[in-house]
C-alpha positions in Angstrom: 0.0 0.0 0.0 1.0 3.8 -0.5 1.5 6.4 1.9 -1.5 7.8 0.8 -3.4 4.2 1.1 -2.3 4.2 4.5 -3.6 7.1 6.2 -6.4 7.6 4.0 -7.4 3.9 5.5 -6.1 5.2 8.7 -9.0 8.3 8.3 -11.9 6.3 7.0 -11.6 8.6 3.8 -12.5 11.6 5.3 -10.5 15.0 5.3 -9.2 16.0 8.8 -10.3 19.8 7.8 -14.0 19.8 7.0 -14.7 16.5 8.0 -16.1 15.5 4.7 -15.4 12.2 2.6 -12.6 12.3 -0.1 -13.0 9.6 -2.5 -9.8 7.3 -3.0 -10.6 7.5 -6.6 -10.5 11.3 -7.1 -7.2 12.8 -9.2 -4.3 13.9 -6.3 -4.7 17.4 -9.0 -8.3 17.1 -8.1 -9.5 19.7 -5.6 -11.9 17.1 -3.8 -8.9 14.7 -4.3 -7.2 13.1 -1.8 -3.3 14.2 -0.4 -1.5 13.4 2.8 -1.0 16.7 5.4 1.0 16.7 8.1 -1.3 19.3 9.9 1.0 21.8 10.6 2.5 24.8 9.3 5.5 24.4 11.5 9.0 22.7 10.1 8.7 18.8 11.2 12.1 19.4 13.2 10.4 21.6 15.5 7.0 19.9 15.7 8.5 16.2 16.7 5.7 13.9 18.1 3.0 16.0 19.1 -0.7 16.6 17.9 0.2 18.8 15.0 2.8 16.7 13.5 0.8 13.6 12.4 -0.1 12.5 9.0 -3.5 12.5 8.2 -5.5 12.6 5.1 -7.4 16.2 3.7 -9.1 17.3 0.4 -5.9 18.7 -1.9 -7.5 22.3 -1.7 -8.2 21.8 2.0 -4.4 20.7 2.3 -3.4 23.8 -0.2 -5.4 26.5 1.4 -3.8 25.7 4.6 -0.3 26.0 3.9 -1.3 30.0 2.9 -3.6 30.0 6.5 -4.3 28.7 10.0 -7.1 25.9 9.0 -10.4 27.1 10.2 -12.5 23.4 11.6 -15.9 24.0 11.3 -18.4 24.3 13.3 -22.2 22.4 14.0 -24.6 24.2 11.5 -28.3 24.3 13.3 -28.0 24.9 17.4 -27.9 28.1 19.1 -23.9 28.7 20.0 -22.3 31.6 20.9 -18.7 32.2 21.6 -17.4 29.0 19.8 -13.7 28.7 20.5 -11.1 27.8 17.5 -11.4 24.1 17.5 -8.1 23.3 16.2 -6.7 25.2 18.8 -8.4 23.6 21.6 -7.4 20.3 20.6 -3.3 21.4 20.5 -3.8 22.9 23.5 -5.9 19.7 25.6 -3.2 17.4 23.9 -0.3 19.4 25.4 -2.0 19.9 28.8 -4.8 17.8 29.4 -7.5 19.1 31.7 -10.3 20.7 30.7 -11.5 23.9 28.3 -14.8 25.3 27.6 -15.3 25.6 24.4 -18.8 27.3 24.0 -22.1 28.8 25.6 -25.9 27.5 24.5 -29.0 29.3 25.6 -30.7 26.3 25.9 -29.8 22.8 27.0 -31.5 21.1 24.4 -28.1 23.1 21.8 -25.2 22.4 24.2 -26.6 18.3 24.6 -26.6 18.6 21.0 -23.5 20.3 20.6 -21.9 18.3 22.8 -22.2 15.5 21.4 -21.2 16.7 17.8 -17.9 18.0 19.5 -17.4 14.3 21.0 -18.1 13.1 17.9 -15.8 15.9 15.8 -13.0 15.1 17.7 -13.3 11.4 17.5 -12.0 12.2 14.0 -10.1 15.5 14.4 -8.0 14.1 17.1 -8.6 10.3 17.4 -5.3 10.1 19.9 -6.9 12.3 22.2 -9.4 10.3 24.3 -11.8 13.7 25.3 -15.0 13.6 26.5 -17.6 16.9 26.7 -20.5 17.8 29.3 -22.6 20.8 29.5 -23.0 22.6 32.7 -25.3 25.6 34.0 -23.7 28.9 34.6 -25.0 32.5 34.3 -28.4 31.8 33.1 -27.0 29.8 29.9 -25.3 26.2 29.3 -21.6 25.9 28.8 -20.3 23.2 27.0 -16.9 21.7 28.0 -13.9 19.3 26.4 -11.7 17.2 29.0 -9.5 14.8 28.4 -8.5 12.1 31.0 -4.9 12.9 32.9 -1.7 10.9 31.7 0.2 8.7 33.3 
């Protein structure tokens, strides 16, 4: 198998960025095609092992329009959410300290549960080395929804 066999394999198809499919099939000169990213911006000597240095797969303009900017992850389109924190940067930052980080506020319960579980879900994919779990707790007349990942040993 290829490189790109491998991790697309290793990614269930989908690109790391906007968590759509890429089809194996697609041209590598293909926008929608599939290419190999390390997820970073940053020279591999200087990255090492950490979150940002993996291989994963991505779209080729998803892969392309990162190298020119800080990848944006998107968010759930439907529930209420307000202050939604940079997604990529939340999961650098619970993979380098662990802990816990809110990540965004709901006016109603029934948008954090549901928001919750998306970002459980999202991160399953974004960051499957990163065992985090959410929960959505009361606070200032709203819900706040919360990442934490378990302590290492």
């Amino acid at each position: 198998m290829s490189q790109l066999e491998d991790v697309g394999e290793q990614d269930g198809w989908r690109c790391w960025v906007c968590d759509e499919p890429v089809d194996p099939d697609a041209s590598v000169n293909d926008d929608r095609g599939p290419s190999v990213d390390a997820r970073t911006n940053k020279p591999r000597a200087k990255v090492g092992r950490d979150f940002a240095g993996a291989e994963r797969l991505a779209h080729r303009a998803c892969n392309t329009k990162k190298g020119a900017v800080t990848p944006v992850i998107p968010w759930l389109d439907g529930p209420m959410i307000a202050d939604p924190a940079p997604l990529l940067a939340v999961a650098e930052r619970l993979h380098r300290k662990g802990g816990r980080e809110v990540v965004a506020r709901c006016p109603d319960k029934k948008d954090a549960s549901v928001t919750a579980q998306w970002l459980q879900d999202r991160f399953s994919r974004l960051a499957p080395e990163l065992p985090v779990s959410a929960a959505v707790d009361t606070g200032g007349g709203q819900f706040v929804v919360s990442l934490s990942v378990a302590r290492r040993r």
